[in-house]
RODO-2510 file (C-alpha; in nm, 4 decimals, decimal comma):
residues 227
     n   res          X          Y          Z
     1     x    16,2567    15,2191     5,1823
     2     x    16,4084    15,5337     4,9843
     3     x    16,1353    15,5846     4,8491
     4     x    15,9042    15,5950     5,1720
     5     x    16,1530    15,8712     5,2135
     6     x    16,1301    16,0626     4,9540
     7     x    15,7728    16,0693     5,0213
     8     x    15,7641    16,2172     5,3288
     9     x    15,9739    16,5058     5,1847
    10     x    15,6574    16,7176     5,0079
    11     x    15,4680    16,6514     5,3787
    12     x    15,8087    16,7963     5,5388
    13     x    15,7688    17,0756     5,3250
    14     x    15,4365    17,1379     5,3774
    15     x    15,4712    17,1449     5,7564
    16     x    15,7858    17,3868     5,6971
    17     x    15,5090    17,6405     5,4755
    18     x    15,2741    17,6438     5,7203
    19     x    15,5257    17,7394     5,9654
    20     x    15,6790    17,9848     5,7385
    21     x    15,3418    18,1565     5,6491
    22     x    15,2753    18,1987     5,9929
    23     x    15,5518    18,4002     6,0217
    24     x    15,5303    18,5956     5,7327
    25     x    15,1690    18,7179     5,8437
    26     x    15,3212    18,7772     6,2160
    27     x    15,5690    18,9556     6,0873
    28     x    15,3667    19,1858     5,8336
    29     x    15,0674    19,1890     6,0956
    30     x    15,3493    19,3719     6,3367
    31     x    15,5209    19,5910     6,0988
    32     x    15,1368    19,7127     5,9922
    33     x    15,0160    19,7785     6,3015
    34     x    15,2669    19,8354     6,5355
    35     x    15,4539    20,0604     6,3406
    36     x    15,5721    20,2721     6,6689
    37     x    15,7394    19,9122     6,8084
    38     x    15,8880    19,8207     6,5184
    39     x    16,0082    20,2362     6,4898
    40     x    16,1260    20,2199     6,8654
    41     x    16,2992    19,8796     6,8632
    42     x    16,5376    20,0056     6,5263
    43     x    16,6263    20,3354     6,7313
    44     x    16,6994    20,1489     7,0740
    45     x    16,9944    20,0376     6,8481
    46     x    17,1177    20,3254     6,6446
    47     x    17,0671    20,5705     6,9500
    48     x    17,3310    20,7037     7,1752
    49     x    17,3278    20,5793     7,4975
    50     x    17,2228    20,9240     7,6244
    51     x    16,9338    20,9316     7,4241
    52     x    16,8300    20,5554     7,5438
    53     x    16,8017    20,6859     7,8625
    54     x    16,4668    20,8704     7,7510
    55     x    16,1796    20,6300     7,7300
    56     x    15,9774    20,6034     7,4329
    57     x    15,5639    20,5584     7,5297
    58     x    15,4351    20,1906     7,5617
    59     x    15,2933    20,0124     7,2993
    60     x    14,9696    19,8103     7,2984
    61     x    15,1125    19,4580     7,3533
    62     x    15,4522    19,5159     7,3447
    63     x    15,5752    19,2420     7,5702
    64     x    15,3346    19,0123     7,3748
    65     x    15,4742    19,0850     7,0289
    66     x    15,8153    19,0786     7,1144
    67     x    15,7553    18,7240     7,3057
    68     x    15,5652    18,6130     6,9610
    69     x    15,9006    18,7543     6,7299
    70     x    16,1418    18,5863     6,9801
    71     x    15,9790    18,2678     6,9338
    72     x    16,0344    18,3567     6,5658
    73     x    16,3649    18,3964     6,5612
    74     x    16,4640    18,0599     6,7694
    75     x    16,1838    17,9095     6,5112
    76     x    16,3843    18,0516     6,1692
    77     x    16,7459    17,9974     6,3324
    78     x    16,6701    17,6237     6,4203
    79     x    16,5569    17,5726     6,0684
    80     x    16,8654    17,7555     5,9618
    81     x    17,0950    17,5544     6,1661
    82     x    16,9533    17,2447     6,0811
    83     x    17,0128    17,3647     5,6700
    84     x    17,3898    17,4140     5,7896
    85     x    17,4830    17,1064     5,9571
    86     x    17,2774    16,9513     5,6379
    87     x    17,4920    17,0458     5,4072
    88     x    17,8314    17,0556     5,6049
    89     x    17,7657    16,7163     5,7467
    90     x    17,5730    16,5909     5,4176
    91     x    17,3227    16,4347     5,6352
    92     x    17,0078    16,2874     5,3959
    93     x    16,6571    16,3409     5,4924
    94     x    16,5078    16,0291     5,6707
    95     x    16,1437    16,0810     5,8083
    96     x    15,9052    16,3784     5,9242
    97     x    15,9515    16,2205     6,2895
    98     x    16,3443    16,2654     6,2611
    99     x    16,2866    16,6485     6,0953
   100     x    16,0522    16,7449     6,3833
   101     x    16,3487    16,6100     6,6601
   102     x    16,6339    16,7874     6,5085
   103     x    16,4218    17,0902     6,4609
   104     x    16,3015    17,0460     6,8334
   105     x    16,6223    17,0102     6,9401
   106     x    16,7910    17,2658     6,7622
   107     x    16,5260    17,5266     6,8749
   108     x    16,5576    17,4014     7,2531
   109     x    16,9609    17,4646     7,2589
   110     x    16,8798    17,8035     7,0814
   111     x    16,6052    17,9008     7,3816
   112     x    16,8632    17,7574     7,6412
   113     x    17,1470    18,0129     7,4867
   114     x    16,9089    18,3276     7,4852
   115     x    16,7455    18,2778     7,8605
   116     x    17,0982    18,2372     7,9746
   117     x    17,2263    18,5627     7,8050
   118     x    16,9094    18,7548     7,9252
   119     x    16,9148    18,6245     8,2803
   120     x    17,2563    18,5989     8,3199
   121     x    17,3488    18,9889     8,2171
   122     x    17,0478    19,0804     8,4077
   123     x    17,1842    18,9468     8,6914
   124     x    17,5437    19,1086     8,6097
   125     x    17,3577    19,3935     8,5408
   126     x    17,2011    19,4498     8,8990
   127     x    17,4845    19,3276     9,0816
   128     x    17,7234    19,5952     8,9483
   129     x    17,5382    19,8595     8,7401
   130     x    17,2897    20,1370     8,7449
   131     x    16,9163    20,0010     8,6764
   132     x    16,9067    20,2060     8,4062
   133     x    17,1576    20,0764     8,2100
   134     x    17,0232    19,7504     8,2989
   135     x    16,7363    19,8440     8,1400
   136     x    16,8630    19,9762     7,8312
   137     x    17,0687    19,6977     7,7803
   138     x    16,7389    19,4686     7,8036
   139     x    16,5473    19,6751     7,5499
   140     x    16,8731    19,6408     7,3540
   141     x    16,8950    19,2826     7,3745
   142     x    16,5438    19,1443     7,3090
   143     x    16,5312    19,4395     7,0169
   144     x    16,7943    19,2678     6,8483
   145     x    16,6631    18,9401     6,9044
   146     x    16,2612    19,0225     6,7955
   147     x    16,4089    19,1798     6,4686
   148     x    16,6499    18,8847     6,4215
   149     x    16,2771    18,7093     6,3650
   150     x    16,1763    18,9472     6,0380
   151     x    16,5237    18,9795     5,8970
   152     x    16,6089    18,5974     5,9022
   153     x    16,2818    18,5271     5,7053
   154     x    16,3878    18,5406     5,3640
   155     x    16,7234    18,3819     5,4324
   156     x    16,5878    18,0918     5,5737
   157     x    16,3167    18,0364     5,3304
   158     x    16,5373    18,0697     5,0365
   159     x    16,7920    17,7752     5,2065
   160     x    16,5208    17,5530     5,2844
   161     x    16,3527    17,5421     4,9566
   162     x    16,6395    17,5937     4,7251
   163     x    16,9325    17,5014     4,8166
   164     x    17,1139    17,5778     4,5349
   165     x    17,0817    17,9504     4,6948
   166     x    17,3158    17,7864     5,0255
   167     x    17,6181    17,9694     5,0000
   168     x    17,4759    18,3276     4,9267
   169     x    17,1981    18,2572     5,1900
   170     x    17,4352    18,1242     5,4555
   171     x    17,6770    18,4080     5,3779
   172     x    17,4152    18,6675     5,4404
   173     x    17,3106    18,5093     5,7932
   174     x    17,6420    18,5202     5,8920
   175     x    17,7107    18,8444     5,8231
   176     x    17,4245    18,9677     6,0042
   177     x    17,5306    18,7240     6,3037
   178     x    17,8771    18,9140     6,3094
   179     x    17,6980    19,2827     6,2664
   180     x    17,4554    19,1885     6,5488
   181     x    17,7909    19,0901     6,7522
   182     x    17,9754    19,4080     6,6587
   183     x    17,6809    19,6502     6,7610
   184     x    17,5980    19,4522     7,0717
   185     x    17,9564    19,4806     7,1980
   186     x    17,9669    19,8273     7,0972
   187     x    17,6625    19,8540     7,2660
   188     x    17,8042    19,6923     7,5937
   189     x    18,1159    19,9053     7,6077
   190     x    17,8960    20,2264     7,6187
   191     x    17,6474    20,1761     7,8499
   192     x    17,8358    19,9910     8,1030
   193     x    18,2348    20,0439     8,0423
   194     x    18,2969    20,4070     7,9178
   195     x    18,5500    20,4488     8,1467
   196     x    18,9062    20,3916     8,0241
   197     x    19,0038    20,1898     8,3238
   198     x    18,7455    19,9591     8,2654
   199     x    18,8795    19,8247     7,9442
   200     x    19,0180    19,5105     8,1351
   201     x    18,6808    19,3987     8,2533
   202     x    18,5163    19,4591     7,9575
   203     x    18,7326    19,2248     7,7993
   204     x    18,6803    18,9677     8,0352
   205     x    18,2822    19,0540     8,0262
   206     x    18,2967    18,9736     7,6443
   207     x    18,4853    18,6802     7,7363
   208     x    18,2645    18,4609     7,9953
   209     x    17,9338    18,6280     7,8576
   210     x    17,9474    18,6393     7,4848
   211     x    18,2090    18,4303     7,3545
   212     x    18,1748    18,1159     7,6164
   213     x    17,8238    18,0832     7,5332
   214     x    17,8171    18,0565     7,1945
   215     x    18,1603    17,7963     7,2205
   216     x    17,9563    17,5762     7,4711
   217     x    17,6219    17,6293     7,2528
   218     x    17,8464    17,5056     6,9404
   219     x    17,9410    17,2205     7,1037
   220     x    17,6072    17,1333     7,1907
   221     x    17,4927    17,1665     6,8569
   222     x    17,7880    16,9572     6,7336
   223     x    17,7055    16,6688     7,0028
   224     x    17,3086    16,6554     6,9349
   225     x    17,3995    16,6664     6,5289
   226     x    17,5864    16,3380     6,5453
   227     x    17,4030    16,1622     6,7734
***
């Protein structure tokens, strides 16, 4: 029986490459030809807010590619996840089957928590704020989250394959987790709280929009891991 196991692990990994090469040619097909996307998304987050407000011109595709990178990113942080609870819970490899239902698993919970934070502060958004910062703060949002795709690539690969490089690897994604957070909620305070009076809600924005979410996501993650 182990070793029916063990060789299913080289077909694992082969179904992990493919998946992997597809994203490394996604990736490098975007970078080399949409250059001005890739240019755009990086300033929609270094920009001042008062520059945001100043559209850049449409790209060929745009909506397209950053659908394709999105679906990237949940793709490369399921695998990640899975690599995590791996070695924290020392679960063993059993069959492809089993691989492909945590992986599916993993990257529905990971869709779940990313519709909810786009609908949910687009809905916020409407309610009580200008449609233009509604607007930047989508271009913000699915910016982070389409270059989430290209920078968790190497990460990701390097924990999958070698695990030896865990630590290092896992310390680097959550580093850029934590940066993402910092310049989101930096993000958030300028385009919708600038006031000083509205310190109070923007505490209690972070609190039922960004740090519920990921608790309750955690927990799901936690519950379908140890089922």
């Amino acid at each position: 029986m182990t070793s029916e196991i063990l060789s299913e692990w080289p077909i694992a990994q082969n179904i992990l490459f493919i998946l992997f090469a597809f994203c490394f040619f996604t990736s490098m097909v975007f970078i080399g030809n949409s250059r001005r996307l890739f240019i755009s998304m990086l300033y929609c987050l270094f920009r001042k807010q008062k520059q945001q407000t100043v559209s850049s011109q449409a790209v060929n595709n745009e909506f397209l590619i950053k659908l394709v990178l999105c679906l990237q990113t949940i793709l490369l942080l399921s695998i990640l996840i899975y690599c995590i609870f791996s070695h924290i819970g020392n679960l063993p490899f059993e069959t492809v089957i089993f691989l492909v239902h945590r992986l599916g698993g993993t990257a529905l919970i990971c869709l779940v928590f990313i519709l909810y934070k786009f609908l949910t502060n687009f809905g916020v958004g409407l309610v009580f704020f200008q449609r233009e910062s509604v607007q930047s703060w989508n271009n913000l949002f699915l910016s982070i989250v389409s270059l989430s795709g290209i920078v968790l690539f190497i990460p990701v690969v390097l924990i999958f394959y070698f695990p030896n490089t865990y630590y290092p690897c896992a310390y680097l994604s959550l580093l850029y987790f934590l940066f993402t957070w910092i310049l989101m909620s930096y993000k958030i305070f300028k385009i919708f709280f600038q006031q000083k009076s509205a310190l109070l809600y923007f505490i209690l924005y972070l609190c039922t929009q960004e740090l519920l979410p990921v608790f309750f996501t955690y927990k799901a993650l936690v519950y379908f891991y140890r089922m």
